[in-house]
C-alpha positions as CSV (number, residue, x, y, z in Angstrom):
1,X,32.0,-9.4,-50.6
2,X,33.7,-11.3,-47.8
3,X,33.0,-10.8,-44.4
4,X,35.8,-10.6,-41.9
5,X,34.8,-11.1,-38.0
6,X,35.7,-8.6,-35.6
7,X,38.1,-10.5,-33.9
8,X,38.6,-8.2,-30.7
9,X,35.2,-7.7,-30.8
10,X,33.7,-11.4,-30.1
11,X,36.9,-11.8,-27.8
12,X,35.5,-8.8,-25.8
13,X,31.7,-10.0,-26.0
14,X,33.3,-13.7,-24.7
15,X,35.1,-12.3,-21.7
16,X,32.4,-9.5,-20.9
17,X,30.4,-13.3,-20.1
18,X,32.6,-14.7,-17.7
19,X,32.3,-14.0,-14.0
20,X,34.3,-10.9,-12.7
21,X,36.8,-12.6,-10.8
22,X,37.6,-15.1,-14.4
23,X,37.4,-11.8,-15.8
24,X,40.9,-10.4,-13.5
25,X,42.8,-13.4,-14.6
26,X,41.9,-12.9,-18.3
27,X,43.1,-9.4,-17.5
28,X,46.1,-10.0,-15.8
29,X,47.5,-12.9,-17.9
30,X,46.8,-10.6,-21.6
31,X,48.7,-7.9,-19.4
32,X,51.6,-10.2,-18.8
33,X,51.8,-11.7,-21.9
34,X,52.1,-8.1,-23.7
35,X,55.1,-7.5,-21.2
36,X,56.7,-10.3,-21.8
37,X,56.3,-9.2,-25.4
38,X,57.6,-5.3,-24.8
39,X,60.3,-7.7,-22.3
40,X,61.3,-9.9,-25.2
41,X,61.6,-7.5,-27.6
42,X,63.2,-4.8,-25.5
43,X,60.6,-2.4,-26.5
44,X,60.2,-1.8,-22.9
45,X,63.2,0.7,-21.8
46,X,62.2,4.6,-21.2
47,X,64.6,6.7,-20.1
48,X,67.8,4.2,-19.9
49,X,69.2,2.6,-23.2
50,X,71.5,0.6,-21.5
51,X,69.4,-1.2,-19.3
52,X,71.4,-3.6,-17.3
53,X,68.7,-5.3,-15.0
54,X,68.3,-8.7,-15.7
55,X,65.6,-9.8,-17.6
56,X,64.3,-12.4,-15.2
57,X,64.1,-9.7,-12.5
58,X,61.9,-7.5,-15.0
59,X,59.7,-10.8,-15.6
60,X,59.4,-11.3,-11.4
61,X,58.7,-7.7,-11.1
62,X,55.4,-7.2,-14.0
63,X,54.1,-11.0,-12.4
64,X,53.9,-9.8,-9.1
65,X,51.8,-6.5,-10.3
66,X,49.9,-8.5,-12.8
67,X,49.4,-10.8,-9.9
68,X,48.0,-7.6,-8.0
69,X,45.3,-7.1,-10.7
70,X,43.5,-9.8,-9.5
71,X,42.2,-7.5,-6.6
72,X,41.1,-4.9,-9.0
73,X,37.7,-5.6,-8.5
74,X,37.5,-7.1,-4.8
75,X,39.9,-4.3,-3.1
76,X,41.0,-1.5,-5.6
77,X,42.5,0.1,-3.3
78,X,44.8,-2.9,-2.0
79,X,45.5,-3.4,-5.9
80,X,46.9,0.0,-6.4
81,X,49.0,-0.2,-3.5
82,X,50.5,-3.2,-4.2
83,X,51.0,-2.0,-8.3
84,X,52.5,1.6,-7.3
85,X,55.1,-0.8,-4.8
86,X,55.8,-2.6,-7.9
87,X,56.6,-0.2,-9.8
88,X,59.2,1.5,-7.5
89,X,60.8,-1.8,-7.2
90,X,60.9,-1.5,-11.3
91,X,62.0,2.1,-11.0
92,X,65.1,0.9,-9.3
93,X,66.4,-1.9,-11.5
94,X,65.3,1.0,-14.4
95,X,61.9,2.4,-14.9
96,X,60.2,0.5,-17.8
97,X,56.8,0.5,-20.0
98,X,55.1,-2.4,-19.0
99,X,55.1,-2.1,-14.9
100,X,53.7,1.0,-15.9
101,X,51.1,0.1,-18.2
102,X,49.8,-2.6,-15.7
103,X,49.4,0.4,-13.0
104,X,47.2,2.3,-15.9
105,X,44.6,-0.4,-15.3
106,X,45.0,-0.3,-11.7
107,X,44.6,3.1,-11.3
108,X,41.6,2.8,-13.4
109,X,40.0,0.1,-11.7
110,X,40.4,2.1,-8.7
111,X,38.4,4.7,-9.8
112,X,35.9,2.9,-11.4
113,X,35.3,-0.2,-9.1
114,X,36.5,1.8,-5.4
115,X,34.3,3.8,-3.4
116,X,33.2,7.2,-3.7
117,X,36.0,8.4,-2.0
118,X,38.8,6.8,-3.5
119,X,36.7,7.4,-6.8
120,X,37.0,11.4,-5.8
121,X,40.8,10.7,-4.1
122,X,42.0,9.4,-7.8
123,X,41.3,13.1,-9.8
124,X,44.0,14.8,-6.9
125,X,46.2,11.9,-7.0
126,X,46.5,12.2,-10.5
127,X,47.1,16.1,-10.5
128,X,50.1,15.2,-7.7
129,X,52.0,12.2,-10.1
130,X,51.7,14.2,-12.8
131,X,53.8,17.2,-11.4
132,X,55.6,14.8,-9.0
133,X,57.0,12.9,-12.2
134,X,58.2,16.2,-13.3
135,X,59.9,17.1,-10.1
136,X,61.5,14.0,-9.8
137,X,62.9,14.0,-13.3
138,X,64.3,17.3,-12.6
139,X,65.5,16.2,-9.1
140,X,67.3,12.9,-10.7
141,X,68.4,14.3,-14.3
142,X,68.9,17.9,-14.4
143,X,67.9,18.2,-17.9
144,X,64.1,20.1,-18.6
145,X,63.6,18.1,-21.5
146,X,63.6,15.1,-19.9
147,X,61.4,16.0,-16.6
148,X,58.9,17.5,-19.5
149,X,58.9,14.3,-21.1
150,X,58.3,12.4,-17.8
151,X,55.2,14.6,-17.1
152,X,54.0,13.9,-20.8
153,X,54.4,10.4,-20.3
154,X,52.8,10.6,-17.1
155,X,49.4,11.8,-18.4
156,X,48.3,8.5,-20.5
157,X,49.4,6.7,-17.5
158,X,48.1,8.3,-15.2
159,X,45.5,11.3,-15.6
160,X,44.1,9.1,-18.9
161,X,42.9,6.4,-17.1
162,X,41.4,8.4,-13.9
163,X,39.7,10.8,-16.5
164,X,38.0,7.1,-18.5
165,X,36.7,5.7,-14.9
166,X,35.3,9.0,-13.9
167,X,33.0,8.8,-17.4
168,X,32.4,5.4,-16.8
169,X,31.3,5.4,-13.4
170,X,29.1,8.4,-14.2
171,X,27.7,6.7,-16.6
172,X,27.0,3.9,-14.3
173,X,25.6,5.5,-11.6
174,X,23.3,7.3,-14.3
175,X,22.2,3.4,-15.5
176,X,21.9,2.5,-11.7
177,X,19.2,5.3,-11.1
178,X,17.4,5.1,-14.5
179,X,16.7,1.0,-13.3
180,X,16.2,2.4,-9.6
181,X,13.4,4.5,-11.1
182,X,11.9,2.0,-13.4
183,X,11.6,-0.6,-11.2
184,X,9.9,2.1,-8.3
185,X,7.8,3.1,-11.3
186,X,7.0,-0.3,-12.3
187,X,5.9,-1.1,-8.4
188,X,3.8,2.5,-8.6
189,X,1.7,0.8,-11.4
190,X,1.7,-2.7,-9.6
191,X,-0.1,-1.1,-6.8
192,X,-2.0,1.5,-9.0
193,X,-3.1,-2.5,-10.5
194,X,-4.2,-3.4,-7.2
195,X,-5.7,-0.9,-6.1
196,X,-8.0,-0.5,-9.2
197,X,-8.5,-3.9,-9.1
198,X,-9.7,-3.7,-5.2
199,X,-11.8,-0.5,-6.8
200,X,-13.6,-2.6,-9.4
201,X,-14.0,-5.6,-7.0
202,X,-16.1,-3.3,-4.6
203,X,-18.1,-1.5,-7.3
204,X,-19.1,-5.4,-8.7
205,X,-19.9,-6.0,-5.3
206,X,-22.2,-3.3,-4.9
207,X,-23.7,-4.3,-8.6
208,X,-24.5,-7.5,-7.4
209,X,-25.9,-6.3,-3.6
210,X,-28.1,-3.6,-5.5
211,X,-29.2,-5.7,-9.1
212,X,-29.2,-9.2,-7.2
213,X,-30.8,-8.5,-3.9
214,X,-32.9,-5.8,-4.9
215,X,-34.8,-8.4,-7.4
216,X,-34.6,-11.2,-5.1
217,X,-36.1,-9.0,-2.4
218,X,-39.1,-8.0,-4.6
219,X,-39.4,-11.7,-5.4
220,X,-39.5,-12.7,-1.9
221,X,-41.8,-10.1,-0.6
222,X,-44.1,-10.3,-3.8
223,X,-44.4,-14.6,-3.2
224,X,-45.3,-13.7,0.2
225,X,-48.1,-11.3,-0.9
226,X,-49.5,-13.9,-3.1
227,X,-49.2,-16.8,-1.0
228,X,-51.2,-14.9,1.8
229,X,-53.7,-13.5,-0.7
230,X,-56.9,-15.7,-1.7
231,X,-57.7,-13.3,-4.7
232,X,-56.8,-15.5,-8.3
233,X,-56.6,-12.0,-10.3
234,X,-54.3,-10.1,-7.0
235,X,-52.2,-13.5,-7.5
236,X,-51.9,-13.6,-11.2
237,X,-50.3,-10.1,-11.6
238,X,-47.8,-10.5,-8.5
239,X,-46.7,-14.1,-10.5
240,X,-46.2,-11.6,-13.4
241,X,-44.4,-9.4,-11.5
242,X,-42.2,-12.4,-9.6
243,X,-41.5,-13.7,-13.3
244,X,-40.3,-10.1,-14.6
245,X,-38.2,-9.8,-12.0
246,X,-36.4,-13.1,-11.8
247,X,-35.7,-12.9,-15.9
248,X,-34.3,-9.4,-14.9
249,X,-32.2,-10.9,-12.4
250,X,-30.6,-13.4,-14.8
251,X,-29.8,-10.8,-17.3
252,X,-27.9,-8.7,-15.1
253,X,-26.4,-12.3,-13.8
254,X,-25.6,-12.6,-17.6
255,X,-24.2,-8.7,-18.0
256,X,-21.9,-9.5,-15.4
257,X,-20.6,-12.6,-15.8
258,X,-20.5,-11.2,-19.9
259,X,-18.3,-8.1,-18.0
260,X,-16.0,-10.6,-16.0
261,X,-15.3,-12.3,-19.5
262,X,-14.4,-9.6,-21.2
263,X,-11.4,-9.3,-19.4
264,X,-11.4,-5.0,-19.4
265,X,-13.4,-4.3,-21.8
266,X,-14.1,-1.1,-22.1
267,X,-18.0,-1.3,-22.7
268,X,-19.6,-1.8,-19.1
269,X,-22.4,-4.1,-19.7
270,X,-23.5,-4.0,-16.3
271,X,-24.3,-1.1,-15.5
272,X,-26.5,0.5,-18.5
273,X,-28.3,3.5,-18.4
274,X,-31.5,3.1,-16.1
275,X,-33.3,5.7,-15.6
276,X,-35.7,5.1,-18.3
277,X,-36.6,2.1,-16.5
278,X,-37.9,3.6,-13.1
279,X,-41.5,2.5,-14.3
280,X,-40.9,-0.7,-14.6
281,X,-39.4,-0.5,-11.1
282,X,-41.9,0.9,-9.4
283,X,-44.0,-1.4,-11.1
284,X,-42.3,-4.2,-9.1
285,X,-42.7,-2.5,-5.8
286,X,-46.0,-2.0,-6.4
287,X,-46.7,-5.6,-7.1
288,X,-44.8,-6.2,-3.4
289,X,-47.4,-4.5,-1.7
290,X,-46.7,-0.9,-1.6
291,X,-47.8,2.2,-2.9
292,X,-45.2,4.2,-4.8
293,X,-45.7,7.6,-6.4
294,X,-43.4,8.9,-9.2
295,X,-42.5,12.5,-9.8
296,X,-40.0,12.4,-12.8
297,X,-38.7,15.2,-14.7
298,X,-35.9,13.1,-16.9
299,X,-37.3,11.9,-19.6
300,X,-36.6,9.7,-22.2
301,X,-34.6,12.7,-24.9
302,X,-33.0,13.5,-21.8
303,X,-28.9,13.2,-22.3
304,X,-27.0,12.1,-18.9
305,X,-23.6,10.9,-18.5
306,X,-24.2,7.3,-18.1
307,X,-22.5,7.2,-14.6
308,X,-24.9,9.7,-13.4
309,X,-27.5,7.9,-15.1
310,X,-26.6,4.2,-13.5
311,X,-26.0,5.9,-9.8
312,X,-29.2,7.8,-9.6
313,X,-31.1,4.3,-11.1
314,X,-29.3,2.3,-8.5
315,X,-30.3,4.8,-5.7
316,X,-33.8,4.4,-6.4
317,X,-33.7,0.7,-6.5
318,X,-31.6,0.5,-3.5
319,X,-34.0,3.4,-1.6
320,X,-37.5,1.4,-2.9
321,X,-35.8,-2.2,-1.8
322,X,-35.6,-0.8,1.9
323,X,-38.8,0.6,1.6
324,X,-40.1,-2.9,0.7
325,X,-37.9,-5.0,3.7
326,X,-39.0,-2.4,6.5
327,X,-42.0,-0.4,5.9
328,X,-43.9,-2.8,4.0
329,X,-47.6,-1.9,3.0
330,X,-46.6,1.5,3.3
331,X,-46.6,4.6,0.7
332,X,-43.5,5.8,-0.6
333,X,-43.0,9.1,-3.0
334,X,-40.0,9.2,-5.4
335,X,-38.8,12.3,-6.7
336,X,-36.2,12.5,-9.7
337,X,-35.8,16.2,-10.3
338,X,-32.9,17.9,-12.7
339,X,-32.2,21.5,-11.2
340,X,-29.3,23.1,-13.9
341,X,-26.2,21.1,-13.0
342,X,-27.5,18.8,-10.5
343,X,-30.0,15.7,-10.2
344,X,-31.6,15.4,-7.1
345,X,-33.7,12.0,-6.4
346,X,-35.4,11.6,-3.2
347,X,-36.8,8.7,-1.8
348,X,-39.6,9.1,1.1
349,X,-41.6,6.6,2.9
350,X,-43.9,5.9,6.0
351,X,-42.6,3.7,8.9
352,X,-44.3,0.9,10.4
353,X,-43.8,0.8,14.0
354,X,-40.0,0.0,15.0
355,X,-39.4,1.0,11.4
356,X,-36.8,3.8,12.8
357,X,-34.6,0.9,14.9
358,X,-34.8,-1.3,11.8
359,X,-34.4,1.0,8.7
360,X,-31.1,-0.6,6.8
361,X,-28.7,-1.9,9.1
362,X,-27.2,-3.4,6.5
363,X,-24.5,-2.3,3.4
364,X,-27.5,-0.8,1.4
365,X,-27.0,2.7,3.0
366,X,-23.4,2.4,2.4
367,X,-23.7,1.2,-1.2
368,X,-25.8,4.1,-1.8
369,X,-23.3,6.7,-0.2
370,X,-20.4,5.4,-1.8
371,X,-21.9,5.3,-5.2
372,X,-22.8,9.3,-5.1
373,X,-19.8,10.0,-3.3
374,X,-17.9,7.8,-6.1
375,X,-19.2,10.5,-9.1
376,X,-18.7,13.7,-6.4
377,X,-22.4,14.1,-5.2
378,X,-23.6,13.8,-2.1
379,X,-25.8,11.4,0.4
380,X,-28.5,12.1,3.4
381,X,-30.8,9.4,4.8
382,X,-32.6,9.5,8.3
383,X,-35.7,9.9,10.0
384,X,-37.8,12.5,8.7
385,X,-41.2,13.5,10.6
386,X,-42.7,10.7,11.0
387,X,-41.2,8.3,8.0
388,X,-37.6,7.9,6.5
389,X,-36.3,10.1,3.8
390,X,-33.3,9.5,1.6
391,X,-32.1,12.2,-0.5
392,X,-29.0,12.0,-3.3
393,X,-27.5,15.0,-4.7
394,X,-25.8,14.3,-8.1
395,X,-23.4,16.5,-10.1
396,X,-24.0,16.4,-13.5
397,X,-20.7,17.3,-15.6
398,X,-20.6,19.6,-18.3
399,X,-20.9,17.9,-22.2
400,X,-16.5,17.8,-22.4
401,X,-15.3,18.5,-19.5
């Protein structure tokens, strides 16, 4: 089997690459040569048989409207002018096929390349040649025949290339808006990206405010306590506690760097389920130097989603930290209660004296309320009677919904 290139086809594909204005003179000059073809072979005459107009007039006349084809692009409308004035100079010396073909592709270009209102202007204009050929023949040549056979040849001409634009351009304009909307689409989801990434940036920072400080915090006030305390047994279990809590601060160090490295994972290795933990916790504020009673009623079989789960955790730690920084010495009650659809944990403690003035200036409070407000629940914290009281209200979703 032999392959045969599509001639016409790479020639379009080659031209299609060249600038637009190259692109005119291509056009114009394959326009002129096929003239000079029709021309040479006198394939050209339409309604007079003995054409007597010189054939170097017929050749001046098509250069000068292929010569207005290279405004199709830049002015259409100019173009067209200057074509239709061509071809009444050629409808005097003898109206003949290739002036006329020439104004085909101006009239097209017009519509396709003009503005929207020469674009509309071209379907009317059309309408009015076509029946003004028709008149004319009847005006000039009283024969019907011939005035029918001027508005026949007046439609390929004419209403041919108006009707071609028109698709063209529609299709065009369709192109133009599906690219408008997928690049306003594509800038959506660029600042959806942002935006989640500003999301996940504050949520590590809140990680690292509650896991890192709220360790460092108990390691701080818990070297204190044992540094002012002469007691070798009261020393020995706060240097446990220090230890735990500094190995516990490097694994969530570890979990997040782990997190950062896995580049969206899906599995959130910092921030596991916690609330199992809440012993060990208090354990560590008890070693600080303060007395901590736990009232839990989630237990270990107990099923929470795990953002639930991580928020109430990281209230409690956050709560018991500021417990530790400003009422030191004192006793705090911790309440993590599970009433139907909500978990409730409450965080109460005594106040030393200024304790009110001094109770978390800092981004603990506001770590705490965005985190419930983050899964829908709710945040109070204040002064309470005579100590502070910090109470979280969490929604707990139904199993698939």
């Amino acid at each position: 089997m032999v392959l045969v290139p599509d001639w016409t086809r790479l020639a379009r594909l080659r031209v299609n690459r060249l600038p637009p204005p190259q692109q005119d003179v291509v056009i114009a000059v394959a326009f002129f040569v096929v003239g000079g073809l029709l021309y040479t072979t006198r394939y050209y005459v339409l309604f007079r048989p003995d054409d007597t107009a010189p054939l170097w007039a017929r050749f001046a006349v098509l250069a000068a409207i292929c010569a207005a084809q290279l405004l199709r692009r830049g002015a259409p409308a100019m173009a067209l002018g200057l074509g239709a004035l061509g071809v009444g100079v050629d409808a005097v010396l003898g109206l003949s096929v290739p002036p006329l073909i020439v104004l085909s592709d101006l009239i097209y270009a017009a519509t396709l390349y003009g503005s929207r209102r020469l674009s509309r202007a071209m379907i009317p204009m059309a309408a009015v040649l076509t029946v003004g050929a028709m008149v004319v023949a009847l005006v000039l040549v009283p024969e019907w025949r011939l005035a029918v056979l001027a508005a026949v040849v007046t439609v390929p001409f004419v209403a041919t290339p108006v009707w071609w634009a028109i698709n063209v351009r529609e299709q065009r304009d369709i192109a133009a808006a599906e690219r408008a909307n997928a690049d306003q689409l594509a800038r959506i989801a660029e600042l959806d990206r942002t935006a989640a990434l500003a999301a996940e940036r504050a949520r590590m920072a809140r990680d690292l405010h509650d896991v890192i400080s709220g360790h460092l915090s108990a390691i701080a006030i818990q070297s204190s306590a044992a540094l002012s305390r002469g007691d070798p047994a009261t020393a020995g279990v706060v240097l446990r506690s220090v230890r735990e809590n500094s190995v516990h601060a490097l694994e969530e160090m570890r979990a997040m760097i782990d997190l950062l490295r896995a580049n969206g994972a899906e599995d959130d290795l910092a921030a596991p389920a916690r609330l199992r933990e809440l012993s060990r916790l208090v354990g560590s504020a008890r070693a600080a130097g303060i007395t901590v009673d736990l009232h839990s009623e989630v237990g270990d079989g107990d099923a929470l989603p795990a953002a639930v789960d991580l928020t109430a955790y990281r209230i409690a730690q956050e709560a018991l930290t500021n417990a530790m920084k400003h009422a030191p010495g004192t006793r705090v009650r911790l309440l993590v209660l599970r009433r139907g659809a909500e978990l409730s944990v409450e965080v109460s403690n005594e106040l030393t004296g200024g304790g009110v003035a001094t109770a978390d200036t800092g981004t603990g409070l506001l770590n705490m309320r965005e985190r419930a407000t983050a899964i829908g629940g709710s945040l109070s914290a204040g002064p309470a009677g005579t100590g502070w009281h910090v109470r979280a209200v969490l929604p707990i979703p139904e199993p698939g919904g």
